[in-house]
C-alpha positions in Angstrom: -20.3 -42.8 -25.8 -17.0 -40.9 -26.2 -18.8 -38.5 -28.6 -20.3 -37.1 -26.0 -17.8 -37.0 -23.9 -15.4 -34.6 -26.6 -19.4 -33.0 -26.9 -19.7 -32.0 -23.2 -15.9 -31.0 -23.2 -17.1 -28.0 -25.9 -20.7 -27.7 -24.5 -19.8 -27.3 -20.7 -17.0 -25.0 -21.2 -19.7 -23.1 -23.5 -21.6 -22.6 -20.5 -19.1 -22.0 -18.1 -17.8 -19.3 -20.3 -21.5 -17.8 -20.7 -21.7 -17.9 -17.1 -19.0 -15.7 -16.3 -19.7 -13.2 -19.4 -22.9 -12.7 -17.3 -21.4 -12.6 -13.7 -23.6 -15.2 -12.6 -22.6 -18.8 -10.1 -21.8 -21.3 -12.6 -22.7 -24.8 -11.4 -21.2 -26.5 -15.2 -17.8 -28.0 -15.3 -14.5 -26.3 -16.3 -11.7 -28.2 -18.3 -7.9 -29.3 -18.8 -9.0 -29.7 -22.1 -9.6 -26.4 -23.3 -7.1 -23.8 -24.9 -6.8 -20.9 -27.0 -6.1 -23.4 -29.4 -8.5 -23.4 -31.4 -7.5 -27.4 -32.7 -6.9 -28.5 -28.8 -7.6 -31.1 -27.5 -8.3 -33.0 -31.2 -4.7 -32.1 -31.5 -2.9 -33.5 -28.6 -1.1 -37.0 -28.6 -3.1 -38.0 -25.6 -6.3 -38.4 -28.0 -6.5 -41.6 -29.7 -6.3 -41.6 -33.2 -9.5 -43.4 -33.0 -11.4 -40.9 -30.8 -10.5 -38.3 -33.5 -13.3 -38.1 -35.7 -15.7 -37.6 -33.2 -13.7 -34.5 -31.7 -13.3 -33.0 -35.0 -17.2 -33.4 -35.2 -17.5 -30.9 -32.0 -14.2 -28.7 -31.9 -15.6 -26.1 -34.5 -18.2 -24.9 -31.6 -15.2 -24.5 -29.3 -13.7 -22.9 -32.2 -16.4 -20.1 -32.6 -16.0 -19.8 -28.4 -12.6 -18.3 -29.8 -13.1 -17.0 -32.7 -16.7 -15.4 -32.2 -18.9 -16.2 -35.8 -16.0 -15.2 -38.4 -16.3 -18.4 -39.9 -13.4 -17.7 -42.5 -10.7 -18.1 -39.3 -13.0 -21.8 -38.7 -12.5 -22.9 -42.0 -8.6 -22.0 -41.7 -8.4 -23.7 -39.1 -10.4 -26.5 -40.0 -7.7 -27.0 -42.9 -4.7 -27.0 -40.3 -5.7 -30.7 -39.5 -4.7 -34.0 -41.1 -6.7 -34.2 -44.3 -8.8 -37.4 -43.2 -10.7 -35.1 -40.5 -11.6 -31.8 -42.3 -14.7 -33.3 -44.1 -15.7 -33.8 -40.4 -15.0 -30.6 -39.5 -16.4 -28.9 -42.3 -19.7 -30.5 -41.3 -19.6 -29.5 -38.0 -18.7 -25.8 -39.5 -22.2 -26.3 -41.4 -24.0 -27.5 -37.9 -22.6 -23.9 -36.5 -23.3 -22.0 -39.1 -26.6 -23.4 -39.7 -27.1 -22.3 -36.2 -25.7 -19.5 -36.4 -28.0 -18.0 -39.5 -30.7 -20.5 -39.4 -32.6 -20.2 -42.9 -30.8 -17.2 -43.8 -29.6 -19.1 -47.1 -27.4 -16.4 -48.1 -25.3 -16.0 -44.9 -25.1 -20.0 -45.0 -23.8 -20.2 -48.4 -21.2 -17.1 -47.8 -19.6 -18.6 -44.6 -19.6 -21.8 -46.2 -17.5 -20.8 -49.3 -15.0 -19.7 -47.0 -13.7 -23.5 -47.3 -11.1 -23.5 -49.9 -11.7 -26.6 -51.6 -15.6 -27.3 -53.2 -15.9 -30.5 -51.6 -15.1 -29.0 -48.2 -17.5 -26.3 -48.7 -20.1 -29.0 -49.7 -19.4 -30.6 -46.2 -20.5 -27.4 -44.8 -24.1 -27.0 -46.7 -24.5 -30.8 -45.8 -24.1 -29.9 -42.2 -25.9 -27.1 -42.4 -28.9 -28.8 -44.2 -28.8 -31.2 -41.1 -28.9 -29.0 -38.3 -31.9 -27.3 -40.3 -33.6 -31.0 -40.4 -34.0 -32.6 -36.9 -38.1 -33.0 -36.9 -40.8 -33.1 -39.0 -42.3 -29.7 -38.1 -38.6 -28.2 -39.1 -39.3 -29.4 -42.8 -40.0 -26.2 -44.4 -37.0 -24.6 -42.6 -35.1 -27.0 -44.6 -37.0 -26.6 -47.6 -35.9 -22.8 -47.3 -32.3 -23.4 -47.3 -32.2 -25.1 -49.9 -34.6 -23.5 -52.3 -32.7 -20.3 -51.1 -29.8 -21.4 -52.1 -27.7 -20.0 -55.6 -24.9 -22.7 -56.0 -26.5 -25.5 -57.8 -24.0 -27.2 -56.6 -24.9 -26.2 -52.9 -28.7 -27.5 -53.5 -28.2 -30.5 -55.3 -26.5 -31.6 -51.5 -28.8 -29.7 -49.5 -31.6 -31.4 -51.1 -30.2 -34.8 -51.2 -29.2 -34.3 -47.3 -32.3 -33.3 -46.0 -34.4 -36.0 -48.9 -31.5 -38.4 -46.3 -32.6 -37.5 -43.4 -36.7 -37.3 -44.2 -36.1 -40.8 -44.5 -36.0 -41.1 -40.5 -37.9 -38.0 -39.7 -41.3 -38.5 -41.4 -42.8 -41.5 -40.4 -45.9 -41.4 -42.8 -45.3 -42.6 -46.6 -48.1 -39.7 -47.6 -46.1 -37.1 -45.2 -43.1 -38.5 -46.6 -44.7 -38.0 -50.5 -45.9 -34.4 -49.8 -42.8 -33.1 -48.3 -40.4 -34.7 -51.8 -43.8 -32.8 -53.6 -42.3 -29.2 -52.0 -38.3 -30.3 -54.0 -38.1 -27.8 -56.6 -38.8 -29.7 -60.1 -35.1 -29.5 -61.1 -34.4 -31.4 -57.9 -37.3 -33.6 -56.8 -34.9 -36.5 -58.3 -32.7 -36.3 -55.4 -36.3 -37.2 -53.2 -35.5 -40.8 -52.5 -39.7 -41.0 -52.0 -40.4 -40.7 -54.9 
């Protein structure tokens, strides 16, 4: 429950901010919890240090509300935090930017470098591979990113996220088989299916 609560903090303000960029009636919420910091309200003492991790898992789409898509000042800020949360925003980086560029597997892998540690950057492609995975007819979306993909690093986690995540996507065993079928060779290992 509270994840959505830190979810419509970001999401609301998104459109409350898209409604006045347009000049039109806004009928979404505004919010005291909502600066220019880009780290606010994960930041403040009034959020329980147990509620953390699931505002860390929105703030990088209020962060982009700041900073527009430069995704290096997102990854800075993402390592400004306590070093227990950044794998959490890192992923929600990847959700953002997977948004943001879609399949464009170059553009993903870029903005996801801009993490400063390979692991963090990792986090990034992971949440990236997710947001490109949320139904069966998005498979070969997924498939694209990470075939796309240069770092062999970067696919060996995009395939093994999205191999994850077919797992409670595809419902069929043969649907299942076909899509781990599509891995490149060097990577059809990471198709738990198989």
């Amino acid at each position: 429950c509270y994840s959505g609560v830190f979810m419509e903090n970001v999401v609301g303000a998104l459109s409350v901010n898209d409604a006045k960029k347009h000049k039109e009636d806004s009928h979404y919420h505004s919010s005291e919890w909502l600066s220019n910091d880009p780290l606010f309200p994960c930041n403040s003492s009034k959020i329980n240090e147990r509620y953390k991790f699931a505002c860390y898992n929105y703030q990088t789409s209020r962060m982009i509300a700041i900073f527009g898509t430069k995704y290096n000042k997102v990854a800075n800020a993402c390592t400004e935090i306590e070093n227990k949360y950044q794998t959490t925003c890192f992923l929600s980086m990847g959700r953002d930017v997977g948004t943001t560029f879609s399949s464009d597997s170059e553009k993903v892998e870029k903005n996801c470098s801009y993490a400063r540690l390979n692991e963090l950057a990792l986090a990034c492609i992971e949440g990236a591979s997710q947001n490109s995975f949320w139904h069966e007819s998005t498979q070969e979306t997924a498939l694209d990113l990470c075939n796309n993909l240069i770092s062999t690093a970067y696919k060996k986690r995009c395939y093994a996220t999205i191999s994850d995540r077919a797992e409670d996507i595809i419902e069929s065993d043969d649907k299942l088989s076909q899509f781990c079928d599509k891995f490149e060779p060097k990577y059809k290992s990471y198709c738990t299916a198989i």
